[in-house]
C-alpha positions in Angstrom: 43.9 -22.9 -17.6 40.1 -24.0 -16.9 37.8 -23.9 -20.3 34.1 -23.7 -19.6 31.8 -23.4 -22.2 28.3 -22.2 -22.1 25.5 -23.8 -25.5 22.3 -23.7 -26.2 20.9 -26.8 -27.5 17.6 -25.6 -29.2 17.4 -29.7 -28.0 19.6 -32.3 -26.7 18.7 -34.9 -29.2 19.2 -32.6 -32.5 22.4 -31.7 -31.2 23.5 -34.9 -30.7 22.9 -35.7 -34.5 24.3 -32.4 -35.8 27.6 -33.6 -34.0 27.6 -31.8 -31.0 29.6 -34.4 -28.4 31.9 -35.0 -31.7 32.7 -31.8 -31.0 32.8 -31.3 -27.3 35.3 -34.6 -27.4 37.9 -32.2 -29.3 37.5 -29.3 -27.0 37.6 -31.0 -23.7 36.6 -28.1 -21.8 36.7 -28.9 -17.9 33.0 -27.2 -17.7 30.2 -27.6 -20.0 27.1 -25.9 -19.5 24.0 -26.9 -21.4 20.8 -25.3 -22.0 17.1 -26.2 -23.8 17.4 -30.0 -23.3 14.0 -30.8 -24.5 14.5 -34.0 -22.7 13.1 -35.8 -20.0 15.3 -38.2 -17.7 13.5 -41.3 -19.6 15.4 -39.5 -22.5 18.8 -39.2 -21.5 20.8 -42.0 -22.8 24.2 -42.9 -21.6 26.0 -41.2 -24.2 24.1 -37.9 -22.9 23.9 -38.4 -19.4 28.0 -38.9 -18.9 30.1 -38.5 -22.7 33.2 -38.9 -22.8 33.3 -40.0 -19.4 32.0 -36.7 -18.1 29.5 -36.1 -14.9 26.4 -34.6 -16.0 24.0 -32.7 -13.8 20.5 -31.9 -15.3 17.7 -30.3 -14.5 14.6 -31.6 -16.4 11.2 -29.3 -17.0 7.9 -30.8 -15.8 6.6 -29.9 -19.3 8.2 -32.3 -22.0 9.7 -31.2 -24.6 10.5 -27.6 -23.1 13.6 -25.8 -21.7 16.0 -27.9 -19.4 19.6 -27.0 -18.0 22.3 -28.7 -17.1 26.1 -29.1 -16.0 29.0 -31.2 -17.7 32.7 -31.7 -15.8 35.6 -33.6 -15.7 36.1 -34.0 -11.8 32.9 -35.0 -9.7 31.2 -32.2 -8.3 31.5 -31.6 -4.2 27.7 -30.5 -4.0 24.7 -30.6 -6.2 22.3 -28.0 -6.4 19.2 -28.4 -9.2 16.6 -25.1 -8.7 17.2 -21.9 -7.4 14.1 -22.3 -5.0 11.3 -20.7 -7.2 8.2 -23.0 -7.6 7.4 -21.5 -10.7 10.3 -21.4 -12.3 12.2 -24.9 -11.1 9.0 -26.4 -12.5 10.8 -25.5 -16.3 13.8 -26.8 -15.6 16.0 -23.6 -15.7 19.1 -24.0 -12.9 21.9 -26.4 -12.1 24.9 -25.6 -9.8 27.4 -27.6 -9.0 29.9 -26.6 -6.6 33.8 -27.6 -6.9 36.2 -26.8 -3.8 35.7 -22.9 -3.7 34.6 -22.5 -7.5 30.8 -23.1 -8.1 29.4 -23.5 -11.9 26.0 -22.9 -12.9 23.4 -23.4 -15.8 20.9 -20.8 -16.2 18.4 -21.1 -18.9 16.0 -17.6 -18.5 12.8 -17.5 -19.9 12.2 -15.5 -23.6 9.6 -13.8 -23.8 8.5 -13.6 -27.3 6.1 -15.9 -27.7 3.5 -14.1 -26.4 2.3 -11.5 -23.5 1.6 -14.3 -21.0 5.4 -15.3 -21.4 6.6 -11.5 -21.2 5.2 -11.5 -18.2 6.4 -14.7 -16.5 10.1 -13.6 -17.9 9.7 -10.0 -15.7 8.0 -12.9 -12.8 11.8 -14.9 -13.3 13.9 -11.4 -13.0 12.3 -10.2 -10.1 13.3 -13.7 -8.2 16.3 -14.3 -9.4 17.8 -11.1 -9.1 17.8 -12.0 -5.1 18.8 -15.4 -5.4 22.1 -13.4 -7.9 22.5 -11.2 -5.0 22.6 -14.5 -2.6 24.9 -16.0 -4.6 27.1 -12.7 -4.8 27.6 -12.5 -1.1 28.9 -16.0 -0.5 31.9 -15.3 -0.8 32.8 -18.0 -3.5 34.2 -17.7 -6.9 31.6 -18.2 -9.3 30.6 -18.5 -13.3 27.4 -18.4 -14.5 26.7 -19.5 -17.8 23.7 -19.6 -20.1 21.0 -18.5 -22.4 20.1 -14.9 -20.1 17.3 -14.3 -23.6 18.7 -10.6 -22.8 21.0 -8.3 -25.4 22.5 -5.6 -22.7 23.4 -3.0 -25.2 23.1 -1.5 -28.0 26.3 -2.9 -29.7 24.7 -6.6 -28.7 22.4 -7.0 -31.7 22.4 -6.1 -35.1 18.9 -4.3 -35.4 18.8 -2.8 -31.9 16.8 0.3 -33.4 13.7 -1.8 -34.3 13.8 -3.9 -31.5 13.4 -1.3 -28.5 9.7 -2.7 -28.2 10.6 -6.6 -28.6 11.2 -8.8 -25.7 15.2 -9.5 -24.9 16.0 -5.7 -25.7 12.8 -4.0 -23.3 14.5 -1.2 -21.7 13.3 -2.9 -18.2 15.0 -5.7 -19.5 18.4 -3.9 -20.4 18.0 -2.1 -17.1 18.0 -5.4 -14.9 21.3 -6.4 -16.6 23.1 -3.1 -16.0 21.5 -3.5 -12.7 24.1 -7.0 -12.0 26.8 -5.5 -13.3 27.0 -2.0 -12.1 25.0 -2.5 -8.7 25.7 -6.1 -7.8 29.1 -6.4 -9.0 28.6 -9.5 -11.3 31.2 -9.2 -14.5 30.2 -9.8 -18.1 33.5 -11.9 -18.5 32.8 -11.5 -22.8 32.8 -7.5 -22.3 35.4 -7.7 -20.1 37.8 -9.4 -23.2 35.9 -7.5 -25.8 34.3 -4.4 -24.8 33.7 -3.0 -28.6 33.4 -6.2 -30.1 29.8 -6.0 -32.4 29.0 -8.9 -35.0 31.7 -11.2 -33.9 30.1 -11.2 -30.5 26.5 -12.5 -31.0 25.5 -15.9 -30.3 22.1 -16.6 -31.2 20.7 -16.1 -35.0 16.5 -16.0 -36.0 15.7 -18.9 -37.6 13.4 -16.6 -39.9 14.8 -15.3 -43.3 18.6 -15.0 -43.4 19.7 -13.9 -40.2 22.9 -16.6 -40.0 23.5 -15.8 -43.4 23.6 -12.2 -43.0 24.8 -12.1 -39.2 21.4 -10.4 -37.9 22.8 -11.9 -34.7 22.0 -11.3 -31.2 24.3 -11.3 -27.8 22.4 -13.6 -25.3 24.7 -16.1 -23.9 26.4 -14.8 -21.2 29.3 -15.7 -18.7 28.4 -13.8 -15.7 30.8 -14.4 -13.2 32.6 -13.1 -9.9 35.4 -10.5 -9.9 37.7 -13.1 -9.1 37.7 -15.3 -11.5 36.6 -12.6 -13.8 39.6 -11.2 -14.0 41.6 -14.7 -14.8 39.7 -14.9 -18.2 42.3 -14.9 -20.5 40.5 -15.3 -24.3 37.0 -15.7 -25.3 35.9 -17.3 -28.5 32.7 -18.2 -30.3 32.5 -21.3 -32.1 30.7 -20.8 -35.3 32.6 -23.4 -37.5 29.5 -25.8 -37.0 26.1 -25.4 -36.1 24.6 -27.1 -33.4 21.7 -25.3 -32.9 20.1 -21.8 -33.4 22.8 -20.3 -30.4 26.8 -21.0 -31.1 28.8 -21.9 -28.0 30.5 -19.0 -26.0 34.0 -20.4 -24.7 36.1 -18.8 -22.3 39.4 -19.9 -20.9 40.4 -18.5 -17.4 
């Protein structure tokens, strides 16, 4: 059995304090991916950089403070890939792969776009060059898991409020339409929907920090496993951690 885990640190740091590698320490999980460090290398203490004896991989945004990605395992990595080859996007800090005999595991950290226009617009800008470097990765021939924050609800049955949020960025029909575009056209798997096709509230992963979204699950499915038929189809149970909260995103885990 292999147990990665995909979380969304809304920042390394606050994490950290909120008992995050406590945790991590009981689940053991051979892969860990991480995203929104909001940490620079001068940052990164030990106790971040390799807990628990772990090998950490990271990615670091130019911009401090911002986004940041990276990879936690047991065994040392064969290969070390940070950036997906996009001088915009590598820039924020948004890939880690780390390769591992024939199984790679990657961090993704996608743009959201709800801030503003500008950032709409460099979130379509990240789709449109990574959906080749997805289709690069596709044909190698290699078993691969992506994890992360993909700041994308696919359908309908991913959010709680998915009338009033056609217009809103992470549920844009373009948006929806890329997704359905790696899973239908690509042949990427969403190992969760493979588990849990019908699953609704129990599936969401991210809460609004606004009014009581936790408390009333006004949730939102945006951390993903995306992975390779292959290994796809060894996921045996999938599981979101909700018992403490680390950040505004609780950890997806999947055992394959």
């Amino acid at each position: 059995m292999t147990k990665i885990i995909s979380a969304n640190l809304n920042g390394i740091r606050s994490a950290a304090k909120k008992g995050f590698f406590d945790w991590m320490k009981l689940e053991m999980p051979d892969f860990l991916c991480v995203q929104e460090l909001k940490a620079q290398a001068d940052d990164m203490t030990e106790d971040f950089l390799q807990p628990h004896g772990y090998h950490g991989h990271f990615h670091y945004a130019e911009k401090k403070g911002y986004s940041g990605a990276g990879v936690y395992s047991k065994k040392k990595p064969d290969a070390v890939h940070i950036g997906f080859g996009s001088e915009e996007f590598d820039a924020e800090g948004r890939y880690v792969r780390c390769d591992f005999g024939d199984l790679s595991v990657i961090s993704v950290y996608c743009p959201s776009g709800s801030s503003s226009p500008e950032r709409q617009e460099a979130k379509f800008r990240f789709m449109d060059e990574f959906a080749p470097q997805l289709k690069s990765l596709i044909n190698e021939g290699r078993e691969l898991v992506i994890c992360g924050d993909w700041n994308i609800a696919h359908k309908e049955i991913d959010l709680k409020n998915w009338k009033s949020n056609q217009k809103n960025s992470g549920f844009l029909p373009e948006e929806r339409a890329w997704m359905t575009h790696l899973f239908e056209e690509m042949g990427w798997v969403d190992v969760y929907r493979r588990l849990h096709p019908d699953t609704t509230g129990e599936a969401y992963t991210w809460w609004s920090n606004r009014g009581q979204a936790w408390a009333n699950n006004v949730g939102w499915r945006i951390d993903y496993h995306v992975a390779t038929p292959g290994i796809a189809a060894k996921a045996k149970s999938a599981s979101i951690y909700k018992e403490q909260r680390f950040s505004d995103h609780s950890p997806l885990i999947i055992n394959y």
